[in-house]
N, C-alpha and C positions, 0 to 999 in steps of 0.2 A: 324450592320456593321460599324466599324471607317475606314476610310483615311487617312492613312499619306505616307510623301513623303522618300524616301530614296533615296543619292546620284542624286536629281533633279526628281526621278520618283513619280509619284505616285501608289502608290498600295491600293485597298480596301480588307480587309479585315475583319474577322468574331471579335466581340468582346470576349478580352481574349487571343488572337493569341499577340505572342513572337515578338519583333523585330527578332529573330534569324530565325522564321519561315516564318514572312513576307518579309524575304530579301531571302530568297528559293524562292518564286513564282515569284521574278525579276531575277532567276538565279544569283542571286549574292550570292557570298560564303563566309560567316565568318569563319573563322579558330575558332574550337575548340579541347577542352582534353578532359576536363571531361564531355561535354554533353552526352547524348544518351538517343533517343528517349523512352525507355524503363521505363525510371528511372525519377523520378523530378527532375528538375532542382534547380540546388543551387550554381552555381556561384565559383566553388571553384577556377578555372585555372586561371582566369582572363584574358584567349588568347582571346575571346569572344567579348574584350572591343567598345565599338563605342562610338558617341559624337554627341551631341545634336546641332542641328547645332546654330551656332552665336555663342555658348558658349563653355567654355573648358571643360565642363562637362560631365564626361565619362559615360557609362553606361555599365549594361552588357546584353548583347542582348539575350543570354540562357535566364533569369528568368527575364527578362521587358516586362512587358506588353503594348501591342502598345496602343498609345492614340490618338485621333482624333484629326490630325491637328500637328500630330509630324511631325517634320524635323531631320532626320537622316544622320550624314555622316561614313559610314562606315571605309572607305578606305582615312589616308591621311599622310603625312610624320610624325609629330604626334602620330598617333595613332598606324602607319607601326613601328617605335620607340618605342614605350610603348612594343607591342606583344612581340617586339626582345628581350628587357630587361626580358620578363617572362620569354623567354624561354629560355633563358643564364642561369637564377636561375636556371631554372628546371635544367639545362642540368649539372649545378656545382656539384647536387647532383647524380647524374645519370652517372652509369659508361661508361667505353668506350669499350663496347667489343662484339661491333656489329654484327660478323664475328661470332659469337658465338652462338648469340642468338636464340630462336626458331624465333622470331619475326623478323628478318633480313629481310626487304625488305616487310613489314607486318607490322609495326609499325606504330601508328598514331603520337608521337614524332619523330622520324627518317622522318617518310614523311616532317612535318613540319619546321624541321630544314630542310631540303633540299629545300624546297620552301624558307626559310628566309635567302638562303648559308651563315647562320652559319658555319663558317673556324675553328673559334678561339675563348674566350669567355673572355671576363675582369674579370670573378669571379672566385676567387681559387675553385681546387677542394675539396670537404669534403664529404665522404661517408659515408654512414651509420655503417658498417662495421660490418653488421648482418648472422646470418648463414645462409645458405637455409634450408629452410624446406622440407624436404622429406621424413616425415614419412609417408604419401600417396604419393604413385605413380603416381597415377591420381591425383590426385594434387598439385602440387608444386609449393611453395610460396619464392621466392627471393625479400626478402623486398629491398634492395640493389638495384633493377631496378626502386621499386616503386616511383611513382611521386605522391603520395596523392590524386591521384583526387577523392580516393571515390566509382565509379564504383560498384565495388568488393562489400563492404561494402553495399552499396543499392542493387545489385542485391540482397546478399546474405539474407538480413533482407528484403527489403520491397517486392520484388518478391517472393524470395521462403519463407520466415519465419523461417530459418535456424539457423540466428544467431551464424555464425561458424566466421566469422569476426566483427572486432571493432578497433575502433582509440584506440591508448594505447599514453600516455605522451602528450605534449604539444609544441607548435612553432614549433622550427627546429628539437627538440626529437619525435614528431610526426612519429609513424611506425604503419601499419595496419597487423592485425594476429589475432587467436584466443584470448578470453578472457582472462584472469589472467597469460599471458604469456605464457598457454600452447602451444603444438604443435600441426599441424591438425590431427594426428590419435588419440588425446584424445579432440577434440573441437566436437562439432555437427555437423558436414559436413557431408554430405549424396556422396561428391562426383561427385556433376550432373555436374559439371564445368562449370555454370553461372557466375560466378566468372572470368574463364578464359574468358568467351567468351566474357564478357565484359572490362576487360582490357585491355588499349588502348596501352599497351606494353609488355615486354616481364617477367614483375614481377610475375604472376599466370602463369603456363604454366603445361604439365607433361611429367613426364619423363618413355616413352617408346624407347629401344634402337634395334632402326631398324634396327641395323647390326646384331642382332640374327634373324632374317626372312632370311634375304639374307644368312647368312650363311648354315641358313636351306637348302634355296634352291637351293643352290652347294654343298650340302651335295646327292648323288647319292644312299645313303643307306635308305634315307628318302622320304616318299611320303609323297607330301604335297598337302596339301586338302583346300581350299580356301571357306567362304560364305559371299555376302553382305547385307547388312542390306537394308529393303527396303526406307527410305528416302536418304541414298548415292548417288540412282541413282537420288536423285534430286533435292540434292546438289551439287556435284563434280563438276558439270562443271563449276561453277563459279570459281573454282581457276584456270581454262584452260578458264576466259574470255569468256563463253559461256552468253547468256542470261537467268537470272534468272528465273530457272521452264522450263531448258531443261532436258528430260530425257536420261541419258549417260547409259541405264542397260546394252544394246550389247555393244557397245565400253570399258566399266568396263572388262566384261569377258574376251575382245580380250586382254588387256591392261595388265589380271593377267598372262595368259599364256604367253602373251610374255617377262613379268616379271620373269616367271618359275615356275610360282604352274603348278602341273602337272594336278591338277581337281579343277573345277571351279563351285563347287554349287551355291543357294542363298537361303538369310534365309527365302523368302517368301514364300519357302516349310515349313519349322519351324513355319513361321505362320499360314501357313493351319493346320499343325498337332498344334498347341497352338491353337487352335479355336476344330477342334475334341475332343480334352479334356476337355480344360475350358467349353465351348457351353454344354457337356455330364455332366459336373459336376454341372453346374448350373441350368441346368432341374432336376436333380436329387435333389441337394437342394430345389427346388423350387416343386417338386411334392411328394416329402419323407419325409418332414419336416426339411430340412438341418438348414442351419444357415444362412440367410438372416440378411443385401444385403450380396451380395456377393459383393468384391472389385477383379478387376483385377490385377495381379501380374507379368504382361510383365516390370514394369519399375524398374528397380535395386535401381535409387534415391528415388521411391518413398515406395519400400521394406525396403530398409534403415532408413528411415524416419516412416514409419511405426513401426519399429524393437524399433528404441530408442523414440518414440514419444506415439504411441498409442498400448500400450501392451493388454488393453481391445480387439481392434480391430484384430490382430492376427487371432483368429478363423472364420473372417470374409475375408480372404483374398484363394482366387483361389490357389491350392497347385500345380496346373498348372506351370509349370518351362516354362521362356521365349522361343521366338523361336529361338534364338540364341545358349540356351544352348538345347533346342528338336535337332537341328540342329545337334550340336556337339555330342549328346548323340547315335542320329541315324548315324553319319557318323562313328564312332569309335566303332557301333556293327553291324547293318545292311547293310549296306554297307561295312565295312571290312569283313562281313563271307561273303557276293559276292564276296567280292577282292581275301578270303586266306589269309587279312593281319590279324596282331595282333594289338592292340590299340596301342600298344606302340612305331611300325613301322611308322605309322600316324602321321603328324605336319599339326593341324587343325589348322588355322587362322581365325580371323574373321573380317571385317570391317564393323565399326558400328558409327553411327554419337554420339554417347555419352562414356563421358569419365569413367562414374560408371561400363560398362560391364568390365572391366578390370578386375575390384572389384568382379563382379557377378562370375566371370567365376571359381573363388576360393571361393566364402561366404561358403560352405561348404562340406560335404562330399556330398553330394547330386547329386553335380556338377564333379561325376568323376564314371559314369553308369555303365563304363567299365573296372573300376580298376583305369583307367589315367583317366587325366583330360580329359572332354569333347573339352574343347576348350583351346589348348594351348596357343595362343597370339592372343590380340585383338588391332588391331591399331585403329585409327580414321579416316575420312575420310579426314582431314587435312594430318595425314600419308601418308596414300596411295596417295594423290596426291604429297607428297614429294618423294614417292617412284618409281611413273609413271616419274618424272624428272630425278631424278638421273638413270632413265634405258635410258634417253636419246629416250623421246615415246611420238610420235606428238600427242597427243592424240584427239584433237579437228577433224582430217585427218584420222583416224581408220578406219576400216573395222568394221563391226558389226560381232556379232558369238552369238553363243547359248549358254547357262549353259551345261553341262554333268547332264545325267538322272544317278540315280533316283531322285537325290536328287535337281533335278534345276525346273523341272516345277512348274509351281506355277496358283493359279487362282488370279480373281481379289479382291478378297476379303485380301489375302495374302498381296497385296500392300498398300491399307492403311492405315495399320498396323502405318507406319511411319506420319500419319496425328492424331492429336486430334480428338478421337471419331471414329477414324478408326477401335479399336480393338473391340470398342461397338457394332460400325455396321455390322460387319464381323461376332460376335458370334451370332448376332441376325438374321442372314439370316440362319444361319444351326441349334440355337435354336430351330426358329420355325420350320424347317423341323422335327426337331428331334421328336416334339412334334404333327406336325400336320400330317407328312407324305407328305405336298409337301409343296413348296417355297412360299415367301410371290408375292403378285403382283406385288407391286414393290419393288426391293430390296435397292433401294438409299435410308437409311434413314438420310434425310435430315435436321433434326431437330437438329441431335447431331455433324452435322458441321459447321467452322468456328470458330471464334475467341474469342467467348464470354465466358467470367470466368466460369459459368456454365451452361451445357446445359440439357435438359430433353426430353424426349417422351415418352407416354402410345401405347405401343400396344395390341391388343387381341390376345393372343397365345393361339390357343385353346380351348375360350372362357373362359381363363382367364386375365384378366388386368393384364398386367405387365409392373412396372416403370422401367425405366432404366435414367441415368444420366452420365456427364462426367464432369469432372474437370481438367483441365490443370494447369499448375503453383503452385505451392507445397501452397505458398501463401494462393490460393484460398481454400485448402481444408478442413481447422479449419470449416468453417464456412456449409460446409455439414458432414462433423462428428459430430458435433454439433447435427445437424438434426437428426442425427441416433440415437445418445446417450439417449435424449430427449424422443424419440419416444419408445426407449428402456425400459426407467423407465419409463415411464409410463404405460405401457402394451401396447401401441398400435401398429399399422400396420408399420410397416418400412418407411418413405418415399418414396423409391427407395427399388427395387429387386435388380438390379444389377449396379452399378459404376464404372467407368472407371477411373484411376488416369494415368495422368501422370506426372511427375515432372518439367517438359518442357513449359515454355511458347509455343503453337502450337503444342507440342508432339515432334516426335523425330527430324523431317524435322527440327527445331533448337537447337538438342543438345549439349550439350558441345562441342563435339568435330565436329561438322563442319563447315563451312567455315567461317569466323571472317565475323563481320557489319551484322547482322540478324537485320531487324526489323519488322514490320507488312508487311509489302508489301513485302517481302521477303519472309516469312511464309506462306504467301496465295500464292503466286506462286510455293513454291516447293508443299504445300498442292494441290492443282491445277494440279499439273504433275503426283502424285499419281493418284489423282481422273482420270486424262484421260486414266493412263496406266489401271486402275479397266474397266471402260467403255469397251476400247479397247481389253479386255482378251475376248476369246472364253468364257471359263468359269470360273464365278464369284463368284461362293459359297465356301466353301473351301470342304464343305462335297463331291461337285460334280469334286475334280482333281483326276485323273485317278489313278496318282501315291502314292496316298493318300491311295484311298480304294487297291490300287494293297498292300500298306504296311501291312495295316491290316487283308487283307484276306491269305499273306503268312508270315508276322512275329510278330504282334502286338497281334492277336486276334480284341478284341474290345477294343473302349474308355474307359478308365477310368475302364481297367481290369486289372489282376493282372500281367502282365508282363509290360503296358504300364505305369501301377501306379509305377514300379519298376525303370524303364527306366524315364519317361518324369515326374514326378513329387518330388518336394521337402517338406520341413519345414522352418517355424519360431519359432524364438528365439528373448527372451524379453532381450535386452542391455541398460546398462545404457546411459544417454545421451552424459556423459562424461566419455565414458568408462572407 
């Protein structure tokens, strides 16, 4: 432990801790850009700065390490001066079209200049004067807002291993974008929108145009059919200023019909039927000689990344189609021959905390069961709370309501889906039934939750040992396909049976597309809210929801048979990296 003093106080803290961090535990605030908890520290914004006391020696509190017996003054006319001057620069390059932005009122520049009432600025303006990028929808890059901090750039490379962004030129020609000046639909982007979500402005953002929903749903020729994702419910309410790791699922439903979908599913049914399948398919590999491990294939970034990264691996992935797209595939046939409707009468929406389903819901023919697309338009959960505003809907004051059957009950295993290790532990409770004919003893398995790069447990199914493993953050998963590859040429046993990826630092509870400022403690509290709503469920298997086996004993047959292999499952295709 060192001691030092900030602004008169002292604080002890652990050796290696940030002036940036020791001035947190005094509740005292430094204004920053480009930090984030996430990412290392490098100093680039320089709003950070503090001064050594007695001297005029600045430092910068992101990447200084406290030393025993420092004197620190954060806060002083000085220093209040130096920040102003950053952020004048910034702002010379930085347009003015606030009113515009998706960031409007959500910017960590816009906050900042509103705390310094920045009016007016001494520095001319000079803009970049660069295109948008929009060859991804889900991603979109307006170098024009950007302020260099970087963010983007580190999330993209040191988190996921992506490498779809990079600094291009030098000083004030300085612009960050794909490599060799392409564009992002020929860069390696996967899509997951880490990138946006860590952008402290409005340069990375996507463009989904929410006046085709609303139209839809003043359209009286159209039924509209609504499902949400199960981390939405908990995330949403932090943009309604709720406490982080409140579950909003009744208030969502109440929220979409008085928005005007006319039906209000959720995709945790989806995930019960993506477990009936996958769960069938992986006994099946694992008792017939399949192709072990087996990787799960719920996450679209990590399909993607799969697609143009490890073409070897391909035949090792779950042909299991997510529960968003089971979802859509069962709304637009089994549920329309209950209605009488035709698929193409149908305007399926989906909200989902990641910005790659956008992507998923066209990757291919695969994704249209019924002639149409399974899933017309998918917003983010960021959307949808733009869209609960503009209906002008208290939302945090709501009444709670139910989903509409068939397609809304859900068990507990359904929900978390949206936690890392969630889709692990969900196939491994109706696994083992599958295989042993009745439930394990306890169904929490706890080993494959929480926050760690990768996790693992052996169970006996059967009395057979089976590994299973889970990887979060795109990052971390070089280094267990490694494992596989290894184990591969040499002849021997796989390390793992079965792998869980998700592309998502925590899984989907922090995907791209929901609520901006995720950090650990954030992640564990929506993971947290899943885990209670599991607990809280009557029933927690997915094999054991009523409306699950009601599907398959009047329209599916059985798992991973030939009408359900028709309907809920897909292929992979081997793409270049830069397309």
């Amino acid at each position: 432990m060192v001691t030092i003093t900030i602004n008169g106080k002292d604080v002890q803290v652990q050796e290696g801790t940030t002036i940036l961090q020791a001035a947190k535990k005094l509740n005292i605030n430094i204004p920053t850009l480009c930090y984030s908890p996430d990412l290392p520290a490098w100093a680039s914004c320089g709003i950070c700065i503090v001064r050594l006391a007695g001297t005029a020696k600045m430092l910068r509190a992101c990447c200084t390490v406290a030393a025993d017996g420092m004197k620190i003054i954060t806060h002083d006319p000085v220093i209040n001066k130096a920040r102003r001057t950053v952020l004048e620069l910034i702002l010379s390059n930085h347009p003015d079209d606030c009113l515009r932005c998706q960031r409007n009122n959500n910017c960590e520049l816009q906050k900042l200049a509103a705390e310094f009432g920045l009016r007016t600025n001494r520095f001319d303006k000079i803009l970049k004067d660069q295109p948008v990028d929009d060859s991804y929808e889900e991603v979109v890059l307006d170098r024009n807002k950007c302020i260099n901090c970087g963010r983007c750039v580190e999330a993209c490379q040191i988190m996921q291993n992506v490498w779809a962004l990079e600094y291009t030129g030098r000083g004030d020609k300085t612009v960050i974008g794909p490599v060799s000046g392409v564009d992002m639909a020929h860069s390696p982007c996967v899509r997951c929108g880490q990138c946006a979500s860590h952008c402290p402005v409005g340069a990375i953002t996507t463009h989904n145009p929410l006046e085709t929903v609303w139209d839809k749903l003043a359209d009286e020729t159209v039924v509209s059919a609504v499902q949400i994702a199960p981390s939405v419910r908990a995330g949403l309410g932090e943009e309604f200023n709720l406490p982080a790791g409140t579950l909003t699922t009744q208030k969502i439903y109440t929220a979409l019909r008085m928005m005007g979908f006319k039906y209000v599913f959720d995709t945790n049914f989806g995930a019960d039927l993506t477990i009936m399948e996958e769960a069938t398919e992986f006994v099946e590999r694992l008792t017939k000689g399949g192709v072990l491990p087996m990787f799960t294939s719920c996450c679209p970034g990590w399909v993607d990344y799969a697609e143009k990264n490890y073409h070897d691996l391909l035949p090792h992935l779950s042909t299991a189609k997510s529960p968003q797209q089971m979802q859509g595939a069962m709304t637009k046939t089994y549920w329309a021959e209950q209605m009488g409707l035709k698929p193409e009468q149908i305007f399926s929406v989906s909200v989902m905390p990641c910005t790659a389903k956008a992507y998923e819901a066209r990757r291919n023919d695969d994704m249209k069961s019924s002639g149409a697309p399974d899933v017309d338009f998918v917003m983010t959960t960021r959307e949808l709370a733009a869209m609960i505003r503009q209906a002008g809907i208290d939302f945090t004051n709501l009444e709670e309501s139910a989903a509409d059957s068939p397609l809304g009950p859900y068990s507990g295993a359904g929900t978390i889906f949206g936690a890392t290790g969630g889709v692990m532990e969900a196939a491994v409770r109706s696994a083992y039934n599958f295989v042993t004919g009745k439930n394990l003893g306890d169904i929490n398995l706890t080993p494959v939750r929480g926050l760690e790069a990768v996790k693992s447990a052996e169970l006996d199914v059967g009395g057979t040992k089976v590994r299973v493993a889970v990887v979060h953050q795109l990052g971390n998963v070089d280094a267990v396909v490694q494992q596989v590859r290894e184990a591969r040429e040499a002849g021997k046993e796989p390390p793992y049976h079965f792998i869980e990826v998700m592309a998502c630092r925590g899984g989907c509870v922090a995907g791209g597309g929901q609520p901006y400022g995720v950090t650990d403690a954030l992640r564990s509290k929506r993971a947290d809210a899943l885990y209670r709503d599991d607990t809280d469920c009557v029933v927690r298997c997915s094999h054991e929801n009523p409306e699950i086996q009601k599907l398959y004993k009047t329209y599916l047959g059985k798992p991973c048979g030939e009408k359900s292999h028709h309907l809920l499952h897909t292929s992979y295709t081997e793409r270049s990296l830069y397309n």
